[in-house]
C-alpha positions as a Markdown table, in Angstrom:
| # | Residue | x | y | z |
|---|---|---|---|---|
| 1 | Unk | -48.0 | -26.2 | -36.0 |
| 2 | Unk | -46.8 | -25.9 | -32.5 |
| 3 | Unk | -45.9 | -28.4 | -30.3 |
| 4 | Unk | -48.0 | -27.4 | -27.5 |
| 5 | Unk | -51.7 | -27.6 | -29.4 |
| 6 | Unk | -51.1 | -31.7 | -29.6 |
| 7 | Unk | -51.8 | -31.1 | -25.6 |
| 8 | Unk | -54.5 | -29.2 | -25.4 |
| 9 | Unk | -52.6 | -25.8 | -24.7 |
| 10 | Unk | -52.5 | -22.6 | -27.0 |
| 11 | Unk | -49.1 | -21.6 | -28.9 |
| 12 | Unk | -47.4 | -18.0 | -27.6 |
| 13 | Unk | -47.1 | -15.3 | -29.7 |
| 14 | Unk | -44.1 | -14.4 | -27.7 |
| 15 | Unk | -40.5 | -16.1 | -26.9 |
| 16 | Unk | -40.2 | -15.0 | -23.3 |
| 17 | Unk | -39.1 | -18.8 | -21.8 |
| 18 | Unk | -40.5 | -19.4 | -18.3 |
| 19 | Unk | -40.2 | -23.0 | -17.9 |
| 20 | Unk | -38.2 | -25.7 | -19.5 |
| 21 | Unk | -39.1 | -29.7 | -19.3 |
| 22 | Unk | -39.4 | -32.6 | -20.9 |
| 23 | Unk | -42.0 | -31.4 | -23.7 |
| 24 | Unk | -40.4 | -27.7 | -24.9 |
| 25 | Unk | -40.3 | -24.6 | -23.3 |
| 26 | Unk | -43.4 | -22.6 | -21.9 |
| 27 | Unk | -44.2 | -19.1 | -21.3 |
| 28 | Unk | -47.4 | -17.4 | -19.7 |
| 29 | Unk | -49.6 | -15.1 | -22.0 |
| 30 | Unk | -53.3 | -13.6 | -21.0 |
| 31 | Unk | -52.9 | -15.4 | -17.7 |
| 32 | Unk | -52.5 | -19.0 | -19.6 |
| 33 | Unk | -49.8 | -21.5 | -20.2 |
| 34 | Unk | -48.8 | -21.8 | -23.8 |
| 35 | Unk | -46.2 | -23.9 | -26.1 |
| 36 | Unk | -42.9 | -21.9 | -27.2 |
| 37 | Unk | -43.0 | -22.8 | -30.8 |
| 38 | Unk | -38.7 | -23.6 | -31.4 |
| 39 | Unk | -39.2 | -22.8 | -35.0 |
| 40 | Unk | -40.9 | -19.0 | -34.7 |
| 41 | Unk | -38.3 | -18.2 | -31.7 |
| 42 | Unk | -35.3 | -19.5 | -33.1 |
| 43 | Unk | -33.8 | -16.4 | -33.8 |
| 44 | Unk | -34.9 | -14.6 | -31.1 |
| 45 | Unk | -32.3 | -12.7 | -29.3 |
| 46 | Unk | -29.6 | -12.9 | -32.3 |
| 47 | Unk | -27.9 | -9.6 | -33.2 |
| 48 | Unk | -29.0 | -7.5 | -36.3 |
| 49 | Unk | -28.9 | -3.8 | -37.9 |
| 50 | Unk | -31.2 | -2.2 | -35.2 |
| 51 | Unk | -28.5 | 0.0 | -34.9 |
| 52 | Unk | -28.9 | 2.0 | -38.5 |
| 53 | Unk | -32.0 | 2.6 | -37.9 |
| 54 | Unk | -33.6 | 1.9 | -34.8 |
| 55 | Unk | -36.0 | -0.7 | -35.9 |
| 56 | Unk | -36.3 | -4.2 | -33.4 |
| 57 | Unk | -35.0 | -7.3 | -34.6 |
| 58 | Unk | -37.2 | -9.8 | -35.8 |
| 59 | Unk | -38.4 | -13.1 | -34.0 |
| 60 | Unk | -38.2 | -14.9 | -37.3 |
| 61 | Unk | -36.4 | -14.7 | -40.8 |
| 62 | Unk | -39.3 | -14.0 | -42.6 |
| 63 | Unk | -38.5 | -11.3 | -45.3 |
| 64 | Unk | -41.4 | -8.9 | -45.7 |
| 65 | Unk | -38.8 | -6.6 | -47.9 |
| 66 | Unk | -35.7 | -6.2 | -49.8 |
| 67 | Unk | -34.4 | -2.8 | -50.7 |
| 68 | Unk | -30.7 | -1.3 | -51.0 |
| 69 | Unk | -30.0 | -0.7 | -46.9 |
| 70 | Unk | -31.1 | -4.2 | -46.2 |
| 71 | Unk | -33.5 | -7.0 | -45.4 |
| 72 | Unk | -36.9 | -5.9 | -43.7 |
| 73 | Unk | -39.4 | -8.3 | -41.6 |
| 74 | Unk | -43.5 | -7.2 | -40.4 |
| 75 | Unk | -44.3 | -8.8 | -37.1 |
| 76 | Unk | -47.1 | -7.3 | -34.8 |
| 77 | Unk | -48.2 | -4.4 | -36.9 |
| 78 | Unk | -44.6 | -2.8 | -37.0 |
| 79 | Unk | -41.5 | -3.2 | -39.5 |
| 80 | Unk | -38.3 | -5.0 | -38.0 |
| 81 | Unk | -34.7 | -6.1 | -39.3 |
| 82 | Unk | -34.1 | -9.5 | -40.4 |
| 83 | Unk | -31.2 | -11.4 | -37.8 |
| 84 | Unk | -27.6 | -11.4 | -39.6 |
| 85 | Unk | -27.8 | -15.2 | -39.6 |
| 86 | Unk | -30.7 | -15.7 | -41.2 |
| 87 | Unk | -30.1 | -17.3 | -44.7 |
C-alpha cells in the first residue's frame, strides 16, 4: 500500500518526483497530487539491456518472463527489461 492513501491522496502510477518533504515524494497525475510509492519506483532510472533490443526498462523487478536473452517485465500494456540490479 502506498504511503500517500493513509492521507487522503491517490498513489501515482508514475515516478516523475515533483516535490520532496517531510512525508515522501509527490508527483502530479490527471491534474491531482498523488504519493510516489518508494517501493514501485525504486528502480526507476537504473541501467538495463534496452540496448539489445530496444525495449524500456522497467519501474519495478517484477519478472513477467524468463527465456535465454534475459529477464522480461509487463508494465502498462507493453514488455520491458528487468534493471541489472534487480535480484
Amino acid at each position: 500500500m502506498c504511503w500517500s492513501r493513509s492521507i487522503g491522496y491517490v498513489c501515482c502510477d508514475k515516478c516523475n518526483v515533483l516535490l520532496v518533504d517531510e512525508q515522501g515524494k509527490w508527483s502530479v497525475e490527471d491534474n491531482y497530487w498523488c504519493g510516489i510509492n518508494p517501493d514501485k519506483c525504486k528502480y526507476e532510472g537504473m541501467e538495463c539491456a534496452k540496448t539489445k533490443n530496444k525495449l524500456p526498462c522497467c519501474t519495478t523487478c517484477e519478472i513477467a518472463l524468463i527465456d535465454g536473452s534475459g529477464r522480461y517485465g509487463y508494465e502498462n500494456g507493453e514488455w520491458c527489461n528487468t534493471p541489472f540490479n534487480c535480484p
